[in-house]
Each structure stands twice: as structure tokens, then as C-alpha cells.
LOZAFI-199001 format. One line per field, with one value per residue (C-alpha): chain; x, z, y; residue number from 1. Coordinates in Angstrom, 1 decimal, padded with zeros to 4 digits. Layout:
! LOZAFI-199001
ch: (A,...)
c1: (X,...)
c3: (Z,...)
c2: (Y,...)
i: (NUM,...)
This chain:
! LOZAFI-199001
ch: (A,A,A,A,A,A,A,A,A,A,A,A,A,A,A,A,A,A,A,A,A,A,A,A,A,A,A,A,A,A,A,A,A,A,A,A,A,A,A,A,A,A,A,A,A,A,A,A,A,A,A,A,A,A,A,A,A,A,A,A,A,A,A,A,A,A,A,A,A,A,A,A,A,A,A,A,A,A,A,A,A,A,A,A,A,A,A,A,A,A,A,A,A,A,A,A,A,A,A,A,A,A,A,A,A,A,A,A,A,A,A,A,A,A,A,A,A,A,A,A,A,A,A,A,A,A,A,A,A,A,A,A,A,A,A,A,A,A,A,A,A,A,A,A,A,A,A,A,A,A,A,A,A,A,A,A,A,A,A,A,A,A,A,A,A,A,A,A,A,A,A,A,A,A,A,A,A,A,A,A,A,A,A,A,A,A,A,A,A,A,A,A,A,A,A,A,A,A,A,A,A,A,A,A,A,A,A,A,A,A,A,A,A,A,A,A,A,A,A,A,A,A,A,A,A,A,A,A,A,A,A,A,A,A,A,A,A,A,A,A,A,A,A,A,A,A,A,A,A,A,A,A,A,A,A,A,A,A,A,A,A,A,A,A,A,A,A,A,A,A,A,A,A,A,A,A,A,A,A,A,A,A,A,A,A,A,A,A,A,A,A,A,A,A,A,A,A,A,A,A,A,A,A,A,A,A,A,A,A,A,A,A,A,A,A,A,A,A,A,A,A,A,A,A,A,A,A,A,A,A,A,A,A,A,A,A,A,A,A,A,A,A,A,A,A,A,A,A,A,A,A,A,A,A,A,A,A,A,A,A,A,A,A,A,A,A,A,A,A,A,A,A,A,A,A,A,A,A,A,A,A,A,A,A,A,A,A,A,A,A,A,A,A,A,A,A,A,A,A,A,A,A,A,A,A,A,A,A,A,A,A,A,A,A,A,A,A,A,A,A,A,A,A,A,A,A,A,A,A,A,A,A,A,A,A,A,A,A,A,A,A,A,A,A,A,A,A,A,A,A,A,A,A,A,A,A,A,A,A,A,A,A,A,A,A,A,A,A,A,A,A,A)
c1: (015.6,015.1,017.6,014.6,013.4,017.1,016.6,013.4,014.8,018.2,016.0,013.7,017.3,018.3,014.3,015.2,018.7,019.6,021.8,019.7,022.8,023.1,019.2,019.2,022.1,020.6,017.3,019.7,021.7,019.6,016.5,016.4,014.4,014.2,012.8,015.9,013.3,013.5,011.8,008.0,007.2,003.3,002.1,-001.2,-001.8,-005.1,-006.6,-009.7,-010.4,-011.8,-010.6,-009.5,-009.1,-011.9,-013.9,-011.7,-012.6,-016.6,-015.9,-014.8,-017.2,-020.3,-018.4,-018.1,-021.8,-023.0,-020.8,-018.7,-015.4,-013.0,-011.6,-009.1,-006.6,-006.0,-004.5,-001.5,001.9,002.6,001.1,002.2,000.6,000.4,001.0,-001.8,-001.4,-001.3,001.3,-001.1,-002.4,-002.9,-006.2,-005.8,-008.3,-008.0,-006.1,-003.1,-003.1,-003.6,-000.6,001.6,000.6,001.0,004.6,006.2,005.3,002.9,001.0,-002.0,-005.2,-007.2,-004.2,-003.6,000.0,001.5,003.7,001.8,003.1,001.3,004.1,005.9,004.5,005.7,006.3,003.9,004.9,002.1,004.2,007.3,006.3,004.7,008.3,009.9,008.0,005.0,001.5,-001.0,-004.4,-006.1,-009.7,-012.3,-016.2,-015.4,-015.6,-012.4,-011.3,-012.2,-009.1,-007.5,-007.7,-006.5,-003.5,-002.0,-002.0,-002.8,-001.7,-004.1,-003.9,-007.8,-009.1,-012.2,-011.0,-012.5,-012.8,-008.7,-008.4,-010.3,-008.2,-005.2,-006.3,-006.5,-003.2,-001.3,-001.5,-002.3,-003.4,-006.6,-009.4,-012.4,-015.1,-016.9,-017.3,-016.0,-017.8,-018.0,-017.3,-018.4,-016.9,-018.7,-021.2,-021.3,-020.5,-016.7,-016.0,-017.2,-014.0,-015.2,-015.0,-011.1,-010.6,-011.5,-009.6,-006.6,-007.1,-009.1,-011.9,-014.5,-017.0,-020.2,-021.4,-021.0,-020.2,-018.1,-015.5,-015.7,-015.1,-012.0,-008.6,-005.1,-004.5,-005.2,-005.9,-009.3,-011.7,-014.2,-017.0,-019.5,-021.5,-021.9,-020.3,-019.5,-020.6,-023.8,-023.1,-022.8,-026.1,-027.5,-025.7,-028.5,-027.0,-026.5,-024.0,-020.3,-018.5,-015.5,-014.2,-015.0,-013.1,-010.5,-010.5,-010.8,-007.7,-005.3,-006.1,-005.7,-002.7,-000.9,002.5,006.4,007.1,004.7,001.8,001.3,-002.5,-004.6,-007.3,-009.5,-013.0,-014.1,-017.7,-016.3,-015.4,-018.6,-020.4,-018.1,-018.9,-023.1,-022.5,-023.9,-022.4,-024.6,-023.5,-019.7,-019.5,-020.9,-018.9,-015.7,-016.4,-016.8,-013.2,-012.2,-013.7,-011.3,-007.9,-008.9,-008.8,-005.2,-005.0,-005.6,-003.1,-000.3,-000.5,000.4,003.6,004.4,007.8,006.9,004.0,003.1,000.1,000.3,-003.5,-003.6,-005.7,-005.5,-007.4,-009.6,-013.1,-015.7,-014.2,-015.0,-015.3,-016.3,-017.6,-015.7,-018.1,-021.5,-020.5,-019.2,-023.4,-025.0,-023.6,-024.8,-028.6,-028.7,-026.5,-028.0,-031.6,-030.9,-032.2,-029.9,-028.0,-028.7,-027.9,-030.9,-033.2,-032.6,-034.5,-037.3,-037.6,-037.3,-040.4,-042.4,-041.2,-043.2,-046.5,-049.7,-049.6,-046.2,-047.0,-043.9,-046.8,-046.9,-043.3,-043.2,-043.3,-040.4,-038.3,-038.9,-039.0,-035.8,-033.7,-034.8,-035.8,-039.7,-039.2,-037.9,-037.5,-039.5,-036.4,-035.2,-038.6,-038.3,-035.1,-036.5,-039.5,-037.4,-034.9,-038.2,-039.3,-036.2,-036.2,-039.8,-038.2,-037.1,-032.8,-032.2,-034.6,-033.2,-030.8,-026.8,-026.0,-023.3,-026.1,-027.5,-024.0,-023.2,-026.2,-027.3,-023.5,-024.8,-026.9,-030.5,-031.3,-033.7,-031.8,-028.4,-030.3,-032.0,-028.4,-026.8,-029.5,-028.5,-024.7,-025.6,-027.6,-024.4,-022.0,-020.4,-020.1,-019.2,-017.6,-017.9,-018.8,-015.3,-012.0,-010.1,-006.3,-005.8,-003.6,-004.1,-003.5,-001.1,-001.2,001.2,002.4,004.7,008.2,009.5,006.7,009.2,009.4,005.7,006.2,006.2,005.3,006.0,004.7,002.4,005.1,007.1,004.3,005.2,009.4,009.0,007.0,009.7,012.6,011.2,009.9,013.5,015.6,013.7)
c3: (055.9,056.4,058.5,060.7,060.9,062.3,064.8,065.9,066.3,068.4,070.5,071.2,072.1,074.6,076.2,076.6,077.9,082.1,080.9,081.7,080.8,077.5,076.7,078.2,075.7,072.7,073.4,074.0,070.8,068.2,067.6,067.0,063.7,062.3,059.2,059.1,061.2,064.9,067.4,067.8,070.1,069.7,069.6,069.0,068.9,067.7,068.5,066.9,069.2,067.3,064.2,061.0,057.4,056.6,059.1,057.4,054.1,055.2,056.4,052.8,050.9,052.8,052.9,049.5,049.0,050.6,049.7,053.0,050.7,052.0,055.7,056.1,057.9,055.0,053.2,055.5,053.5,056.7,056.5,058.8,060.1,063.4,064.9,067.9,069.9,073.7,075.5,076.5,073.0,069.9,070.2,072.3,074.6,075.1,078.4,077.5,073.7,075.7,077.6,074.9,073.0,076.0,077.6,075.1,076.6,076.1,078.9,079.4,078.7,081.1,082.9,082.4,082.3,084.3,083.6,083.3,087.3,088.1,090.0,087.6,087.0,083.5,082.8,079.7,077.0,078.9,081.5,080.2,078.3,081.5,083.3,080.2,081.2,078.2,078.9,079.0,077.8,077.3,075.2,074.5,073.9,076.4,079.8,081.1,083.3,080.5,079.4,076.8,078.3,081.1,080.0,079.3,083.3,085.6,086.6,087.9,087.6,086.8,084.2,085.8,089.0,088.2,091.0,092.2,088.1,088.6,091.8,089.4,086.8,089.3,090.3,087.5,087.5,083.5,082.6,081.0,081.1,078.5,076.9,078.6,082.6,085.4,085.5,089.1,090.8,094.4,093.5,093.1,096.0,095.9,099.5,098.4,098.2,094.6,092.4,091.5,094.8,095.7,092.2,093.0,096.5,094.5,092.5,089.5,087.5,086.8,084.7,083.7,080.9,077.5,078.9,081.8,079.0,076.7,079.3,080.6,080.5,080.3,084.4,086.7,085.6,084.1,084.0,081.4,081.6,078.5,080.0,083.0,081.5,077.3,074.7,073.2,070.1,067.0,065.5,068.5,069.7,070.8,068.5,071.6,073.0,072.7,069.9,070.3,067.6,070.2,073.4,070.8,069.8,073.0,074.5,072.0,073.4,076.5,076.1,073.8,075.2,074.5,076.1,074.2,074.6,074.2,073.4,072.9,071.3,071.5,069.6,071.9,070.5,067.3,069.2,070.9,067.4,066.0,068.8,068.4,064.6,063.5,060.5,060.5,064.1,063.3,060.0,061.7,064.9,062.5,060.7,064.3,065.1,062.2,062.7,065.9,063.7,061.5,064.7,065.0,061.2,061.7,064.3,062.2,059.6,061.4,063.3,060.5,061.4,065.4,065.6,064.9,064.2,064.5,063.9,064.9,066.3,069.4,067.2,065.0,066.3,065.1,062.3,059.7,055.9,053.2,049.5,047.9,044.6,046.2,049.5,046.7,045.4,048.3,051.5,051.8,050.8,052.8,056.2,055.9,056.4,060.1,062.3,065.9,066.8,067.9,071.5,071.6,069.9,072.6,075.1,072.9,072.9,076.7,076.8,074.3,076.2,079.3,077.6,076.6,072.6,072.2,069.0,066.2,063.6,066.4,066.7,063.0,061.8,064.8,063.3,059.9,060.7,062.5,060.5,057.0,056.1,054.3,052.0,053.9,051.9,053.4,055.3,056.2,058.1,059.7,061.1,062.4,063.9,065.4,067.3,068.2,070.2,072.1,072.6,074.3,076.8,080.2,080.0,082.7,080.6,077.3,076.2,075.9,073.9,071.4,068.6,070.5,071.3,067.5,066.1,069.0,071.5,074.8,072.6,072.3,069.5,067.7,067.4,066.3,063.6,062.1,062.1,060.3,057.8,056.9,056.7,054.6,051.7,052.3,051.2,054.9,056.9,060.6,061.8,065.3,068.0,069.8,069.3,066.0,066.1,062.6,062.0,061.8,060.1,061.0,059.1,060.2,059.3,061.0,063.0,063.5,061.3,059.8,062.8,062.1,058.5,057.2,059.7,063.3,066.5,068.7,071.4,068.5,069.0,072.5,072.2,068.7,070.8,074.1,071.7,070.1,073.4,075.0,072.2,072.9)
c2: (057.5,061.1,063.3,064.5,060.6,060.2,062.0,061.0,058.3,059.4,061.4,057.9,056.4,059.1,059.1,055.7,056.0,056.8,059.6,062.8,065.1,063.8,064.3,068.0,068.7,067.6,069.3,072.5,072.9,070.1,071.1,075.1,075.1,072.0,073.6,076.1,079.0,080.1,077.9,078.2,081.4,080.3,077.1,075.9,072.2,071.4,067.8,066.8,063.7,060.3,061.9,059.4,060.3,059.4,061.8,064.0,063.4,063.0,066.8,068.0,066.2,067.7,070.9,070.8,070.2,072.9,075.3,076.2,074.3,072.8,072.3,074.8,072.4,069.8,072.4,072.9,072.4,069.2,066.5,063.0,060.3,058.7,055.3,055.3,052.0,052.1,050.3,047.4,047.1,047.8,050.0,053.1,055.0,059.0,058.8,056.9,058.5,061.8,060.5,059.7,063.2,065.4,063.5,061.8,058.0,055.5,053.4,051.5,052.3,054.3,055.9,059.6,060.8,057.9,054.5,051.2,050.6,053.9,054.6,057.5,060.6,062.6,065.8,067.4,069.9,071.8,071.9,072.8,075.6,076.9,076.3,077.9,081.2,081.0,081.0,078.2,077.7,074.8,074.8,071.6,070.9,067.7,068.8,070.0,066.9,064.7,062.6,063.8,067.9,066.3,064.8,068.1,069.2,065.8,062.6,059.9,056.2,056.6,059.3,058.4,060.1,063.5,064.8,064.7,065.8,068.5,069.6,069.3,071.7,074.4,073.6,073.4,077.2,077.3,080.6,079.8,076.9,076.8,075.3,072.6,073.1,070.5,067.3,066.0,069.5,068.0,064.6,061.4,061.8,065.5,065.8,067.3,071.1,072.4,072.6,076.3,077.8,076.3,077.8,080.9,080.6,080.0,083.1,081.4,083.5,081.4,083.7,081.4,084.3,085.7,088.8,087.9,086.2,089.0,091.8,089.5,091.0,089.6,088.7,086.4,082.6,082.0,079.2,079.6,076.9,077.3,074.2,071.9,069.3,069.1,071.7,070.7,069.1,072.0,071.0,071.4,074.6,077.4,080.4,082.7,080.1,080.3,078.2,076.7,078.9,081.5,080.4,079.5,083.3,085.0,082.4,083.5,087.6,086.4,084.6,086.8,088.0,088.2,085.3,083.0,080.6,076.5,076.4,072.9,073.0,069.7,068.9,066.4,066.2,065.3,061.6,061.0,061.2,058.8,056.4,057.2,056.4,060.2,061.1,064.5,065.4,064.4,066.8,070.0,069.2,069.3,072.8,073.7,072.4,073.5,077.3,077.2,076.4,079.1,081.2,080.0,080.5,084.2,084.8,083.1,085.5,088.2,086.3,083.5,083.1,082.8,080.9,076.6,075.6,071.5,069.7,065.5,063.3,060.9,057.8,057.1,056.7,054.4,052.3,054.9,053.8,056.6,055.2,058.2,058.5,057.6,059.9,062.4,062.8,062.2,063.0,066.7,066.3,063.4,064.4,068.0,066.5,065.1,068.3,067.4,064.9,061.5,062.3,064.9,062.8,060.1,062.4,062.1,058.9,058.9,061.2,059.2,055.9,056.9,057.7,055.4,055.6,054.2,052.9,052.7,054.4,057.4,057.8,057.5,061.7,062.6,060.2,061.1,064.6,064.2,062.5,063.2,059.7,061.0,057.3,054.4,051.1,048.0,046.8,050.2,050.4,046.4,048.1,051.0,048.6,046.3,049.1,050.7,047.6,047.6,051.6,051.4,048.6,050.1,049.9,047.9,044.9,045.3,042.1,042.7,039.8,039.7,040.9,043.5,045.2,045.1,046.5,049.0,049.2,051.0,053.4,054.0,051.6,053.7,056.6,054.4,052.6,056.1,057.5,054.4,054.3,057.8,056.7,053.8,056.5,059.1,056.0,055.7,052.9,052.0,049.0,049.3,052.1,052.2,053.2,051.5,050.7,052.9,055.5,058.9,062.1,065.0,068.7,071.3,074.8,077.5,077.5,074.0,072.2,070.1,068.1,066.7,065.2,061.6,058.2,058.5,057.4,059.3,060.1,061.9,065.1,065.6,064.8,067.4,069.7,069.6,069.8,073.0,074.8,073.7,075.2,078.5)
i: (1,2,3,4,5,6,7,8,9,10,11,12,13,14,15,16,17,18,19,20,21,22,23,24,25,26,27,28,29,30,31,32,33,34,35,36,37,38,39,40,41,42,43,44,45,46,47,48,49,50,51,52,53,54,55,56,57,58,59,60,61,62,63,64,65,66,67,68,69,70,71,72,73,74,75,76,77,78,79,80,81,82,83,84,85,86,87,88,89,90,91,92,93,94,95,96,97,98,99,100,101,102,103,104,105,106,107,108,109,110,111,112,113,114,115,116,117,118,119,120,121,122,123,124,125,126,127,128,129,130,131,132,133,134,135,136,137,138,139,140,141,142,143,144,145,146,147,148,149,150,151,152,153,154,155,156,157,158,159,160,161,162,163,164,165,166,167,168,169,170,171,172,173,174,175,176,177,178,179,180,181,182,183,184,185,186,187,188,189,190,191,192,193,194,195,196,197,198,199,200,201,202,203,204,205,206,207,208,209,210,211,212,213,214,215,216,217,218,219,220,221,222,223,224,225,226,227,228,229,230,231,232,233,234,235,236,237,238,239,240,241,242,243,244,245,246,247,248,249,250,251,252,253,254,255,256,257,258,259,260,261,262,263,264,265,266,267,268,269,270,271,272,273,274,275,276,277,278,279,280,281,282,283,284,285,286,287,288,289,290,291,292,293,294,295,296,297,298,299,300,301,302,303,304,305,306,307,308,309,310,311,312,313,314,315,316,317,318,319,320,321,322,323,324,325,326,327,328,329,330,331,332,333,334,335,336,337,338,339,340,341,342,343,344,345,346,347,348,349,350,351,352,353,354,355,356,357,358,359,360,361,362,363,364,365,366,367,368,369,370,371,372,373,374,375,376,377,378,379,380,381,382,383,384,385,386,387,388,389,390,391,392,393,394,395,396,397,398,399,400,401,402,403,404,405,406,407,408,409,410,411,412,413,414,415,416,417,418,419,420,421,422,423,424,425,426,427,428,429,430,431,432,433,434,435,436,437,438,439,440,441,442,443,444,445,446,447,448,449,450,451,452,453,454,455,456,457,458,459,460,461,462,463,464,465,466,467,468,469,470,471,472)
């Protein structure tokens, strides 16, 4: 057993323990530099949510194919890997993995930053930082109230209570918001007060524009919403738009400052592919995660010996498997022929589904068009035929047995059967359209990356984290 493993592993003992003094003196004088540096001044923690090895290693290979190499994050000199269960079982959602990532504990599923009672609230490395005089940003293409953003400044014993979430984030007094927008500004009626306007009451920016971001100076807090709800998925981002690399970029100059800044990153999008089985929107939403850590990337060379630079996941997404030599020839020509994702194609289908000629042979050249797939093999097409017939069926009458779920989940089953073809001729495979209990990977660089190497649980991030900003 490692020295650093050894004191993971005092440090879980004292979390555990009722002696408060005791924990408060080993953060004070046994952590400073676990890697023999000073204590991060600038932390970035970037978490690319639903994200396995082998999205991972999908990434590379179609980077590789088309010539953008590899992803710029797999070649930090840290690697771990995470344990990811929740405390009522073994497969995790985003709020209590959020949870465990942001404070240092685990609870059950679909509680953000409480204990299983939902009677505790903890205290985030968000937080701390914040209390430890360093600024706070906080980036995503989820909407900003989404779980795992969330986790970093609220407490709910629902993540589905966006609304109270969303009143959070403006108190939390983090110095800057971007990304995705609110979701539920006016709560789940829309009778409440827009969560905007009290931001802007409590001294919140909110610019809505291009140029309102990029004229924005260092100052008052900021709340940066790029959409109404997520980011468009990067296939299907309108050029003009802002990229996540972008609101990753402009945080860390508004941020910048003697004292510091904690900065998450999150690439939401990259989760919601996984569950839609789209292998073509997952790899272009990771180069677009991965365009943000190179952001990050950029400022460390200028401060090396200041500045951390930790990229994770919350869980694997999907039940990803990669067929390393067939994924090796195919997956670019194949993945780079889908022309959006899944998600946009579905409002085709919606459109088609409420006209007179809705015929599969008249749907046929959008989906082939779409998707690539010019030569379908006779049972490629009976799948396509049969998903089509329950795509032209109003939702509320379509069947949700046991073999519905598995082939289609709560996707439109034409677009989920066009995208899993293509996974099947790119060598990858999904076994399910929810969250897995795998592990997942770690990569680390900077002050303090030590801390992050080897096997560990998911509450080590936030206890290495605290131990770093509290020896500061």
C-alpha cells in the first residue's frame, strides 16, 4: 500500500470519526503538496459526465481517424480510477455521484448534497474554496441546475426541485455561472418569480449575448446562459454560438486573481448521448469537452507550479463496449457520416409523424441522408421498418413492455435503432441506456496531482480537493 493510499485512508477514518479538532489539524499541517509542490493556487476540475474508458477510447480512435489526434487529457502524467456506487446501490445517478465528488460523502440516489435521512446538509470543495477567499466558477452544456452543476453549490432532497436549486445558485455567491441557462426559471407552473430577475436583484449579470460575455470584466458575479436550457449537442452547434471551450476560456479571465480560483467544468451532453446510444454525437461532444481542458491546458503553462488540472467522471454512461481493431478501421468513416444527433433528428420524425405520406419508403432518403447508412443489409432494413412502425404511433400508444424498453428505452425508436446500427459497423456496442455500475477513469497534472493516482473511491476527489485548498 502506497503512502498517499495511507492516507486516504486515515483521512476516511477521521471523516468518519466525532473528533472535528483532530480532522481540522490534519487538513492544516498533512496535506501541503502531496507531490512535494505548493498547494494548488488554481484548480480546474474537469467532469466529463457519463464518461467510461471506453467513450474515452471511442474519442481517440475517431480522433485519430480524422486527423484532430489524440484527446489532449489522456496524456496527463495522473491517471486513477474511480469506484462510483451510490450509497443505496451499486449504480449511481449524477446527484448523489455529484454529491460524493463535490463533499466528500455518498448518499442515495437522487439527492443532491445531502445524507440518505435528508436531514444533513454538507459542505462542498466549492464552498470552501469560496470561504478560503478564491473565486468560483462553475461551467456545463447541462443547464445549470442540472444535478451534477448543482452539487457543487445546493442542497435539495430532490435534484428535480429546480426551481429552489436555481434559488441556490444565486445564493451561493460564486463568482461566475455558464453554459446552459436555468431550466424551470418560474418554477414548475411558471407562476414563481423568474430566477433571472432575483439574480439580478442580488447583483447577478446575466448577459444572454456573445457580446455581452466578451465585453464582461472582472466584477460583480456573472450568469452566463448560452441556451434556455442545455447547449445544443456539438454536431448540432450553429457556428456563431458559444462553445463550451469558450465559456471555459472567458471563466478562467474572469476568475483570474491572487487569491485563486476552483473552476468545474462539466460536459453534460457528453451523458445524454450515451444514454440515446449515439456514438457520433458522444465523440464530437468529447473533443468539445476536451477543447475546454485544453483551455485549462493553456493557463497551466504559464503558472505550472500553481495551478491543478484534475479530469474524472461521475459514471459510466450507457454500458459502453469498443471492438478495439474493427472500431480501429471503421469508426471515423462510419461515425463521421451521421450529420446531427439523434435528438434533432427526433423532431423530424415528429414532423413527418403528423403528415399523410407516412410511408417507411418516404422517410427512407432522411434517414439515409442522416445517418450515413446509403447500403442497409436486409435485416438492417426489417430493423429500421419495424422502429419506424412504432415511431409513426402517437407516444402515449406505443407498448412499454420489457422488449420495447430494451430495444427502444424512452427514446424515439427510429432514431435509437439508426444510431445503434451505426455503432454496430463502428465495432461499438451498448448494453443498456442508463447508468452502469463501472468504474471510471481519472487523469491529473499540476500542484497536488499526486493525490489523484491509483484506485480510490469517488469521495477521495472532494477529501483530496479540501485537503489541498485547506493547506493553502
Amino acid at each position: 500500500m502506497t503512502v498517499l493510499n495511507i492516507a486516504r485512508l486515515f483521512r476516511r477514518f477521521l471523516a468518519n470519526t466525532v473528533f472535528p479538532s483532530m480532522i481540522a489539524f490534519f487538513f492544516a499541517v498533512g496535506a501541503s503538496g502531496a507531490d512535494g509542490t505548493e498547494s494548488a493556487k488554481y484548480i480546474f476540475l474537469f467532469i466529463g459526465d457519463g464518461m467510461g474508458e471506453a467513450q474515452v477510447q471511442a474519442a481517440e480512435l475517431f480522433g485519430l481517424g480524422s486527423g484532430a489526434g489524440k484527446i489532449s487529457f489522456s496524456s496527463l502524467p495522473v491517471r486513477g480510477k474511480l469506484s462510483t456506487a451510490a450509497a443505496n446501490g451499486a449504480v449511481t445517478d449524477s446527484a448523489a455521484a455529484g454529491t460524493a465528488l463535490a463533499s466528500g460523502y455518498r448518499t442515495n440516489n437522487g439527492i443532491l448534497n445531502m445524507d440518505p435521512s435528508r436531514t444533513k446538509r454538507f459542505i462542498t470543495v466549492a464552498m470552501l474554496a469560496q470561504n478560503k477567499g478564491m473565486k468560483v466558477g462553475i461551467v456545463t452544456s447541462s443547464f445549470l441546475n442540472d444535478a451534477t452543476p448543482a452539487a457543487f453549490y445546493a442542497s435539495s432532497p430532490s435534484r428535480t426541485d429546480y426551481y429552489e436549486i436555481g434559488k441556490q445558485l444565486i445564493t451561493s455567491g460564486f463568482d461566475y455561472f455558464a453554459g446552459g441557462g436555468v431550466t424551470r426559471r418560474r418554477g414548475r407552473s411558471g407562476d414563481l418569480r423568474d430566477i433571472y430577475e432575483l439574480a439580478r436583484e442580488k447583483g447577478y449579470r446575466v448577459l444572454r449575448t456573445r457580446e455581452e460575455l466578451e465585453a464582461a470584466k472582472p466584477g460583480a458575479g456573472i450568469i452566463a446562459p448560452g441556451a434556455a436550457g442545455a447547449l445544443p449537442y456539438e454536431m448540432d452547434r450553429p457556428k456563431e454560438d458559444l462553445s463550451l471551450a469558450d465559456f471555459t476560456r472567458k471563466g478562467i479571465e474572469l476568475l483570474d486573481n491572487q487569491k485563486g480560483f476552483f473552476l468545474l467544468v462539466e460536459g453534460g451532453t457528453i451523458d445524454w448521448a450515451c444514454h440515446r446510444n449515439d456514438a457520433a454525437a458522444l465523440v464530437h461532444d468529447m473533443y468539445a469537452f476536451d477543447a475546454a481542458v485544453r483551455e485549462a491546458l493553456a493557463f497551466a503553462g504559464k503558472r505550472p507550479e500553481e495551478t491543478l488540472i484534475v479530469v474524472l467522471a461521475d459514471h459510466e454512461t450507457g454500458g459502453m463496449v469498443i471492438d478495439g481493431r474493427k472500431a480501429a478501421e471503421n469508426i471515423f468513416a462510419v461515425l463521421s457520416a451521421q450529420k446531427e444527433s439523434s435528438e434533432s433528428f427526433d423532431g423530424k420524425i415528429a414532423a413527418f409523424r403528423k403528415g399523410s405520406r407516412r410511408t417507411f419508403e418516404n422517410l427512407l432518403p432522411q434517414i439515409t441522408e442522416t445517418f450515413g447508412l446509403h447500403t442497409l443489409s436486409d435485416v438492417e432494413r426489417e430493423e429500421l421498418r419495424a422502429a419506424f412502425a412504432r415511431s409513426m404511433k402517437p407516444k402515449g400508444r406505443r407498448k412499454r413492455d420489457r422488449e420495447s424498453l430494451r430495444r427502444y428505452g424512452p427514446y424515439e425508436p427510429l432514431s435509437v435503432t439508426a444510431t445503434r446500427i451505426l455503432g454496430r459497423r463502428a465495432g461499438i456496442a451498448w448494453s443498456s441506456f442508463g447508468h452502469s455500475g463501472a468504474g471510471v477513469p481519472v487523469f491529473a497534472q499540476g500542484a497536488g496531482s499526486a493525490y489523484f493516482a491509483g484506485e480510490y473511491d469517488n469521495t477521495d476527489i472532494a477529501r483530496n480537493l479540501m485537503d489541498l485548498i485547506s493547506s493553502r
